[in-house]
C-alpha angles and dihedrals in degrees: 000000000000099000083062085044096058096036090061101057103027106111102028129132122273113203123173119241085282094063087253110155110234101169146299117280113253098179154013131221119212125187095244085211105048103021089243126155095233103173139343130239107226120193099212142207114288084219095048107088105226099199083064092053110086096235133079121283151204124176110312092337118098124197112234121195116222093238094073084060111119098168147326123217117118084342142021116248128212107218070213 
């Protein structure tokens, strides 16, 4: 079921608590003990500069904990 899961939101857009578009998701990190979503992998914009952002980073790739998840339908929305 989680690969599913995973396959159906990979790729969608991420947008802060503005509606200000910040990237497309490009993974998912799972607790391998428990089956919990622990953080997201967000692609994000070429013109955003990522050292600014408050998350880890490589490269373009910011690493987003669950916990600044407001909510995920069409797109996935920062409670930030």
């Amino acid at each position: 079921m989680s690969s599913s899961f995973s396959k159906e939101l990979i790729g969608r857009s991420v947008v802060d608590s503005h509606g200000e578009y910040l990237g497309r998701l490009n993974d998912i990190v799972f607790d391998v003990s428990s089956g919990v979503v622990t953080d997201l992998h967000v692609e994000v914009e070429p013109n955003i500069d990522v050292s600014k952002l408050p998350w880890e980073s490589q490269g373009n790739i910011v690493q987003i904990p669950i916990d600044v998840i407001k909510s995920v339908a069409t797109q996935i929305h920062l409670n930030i």
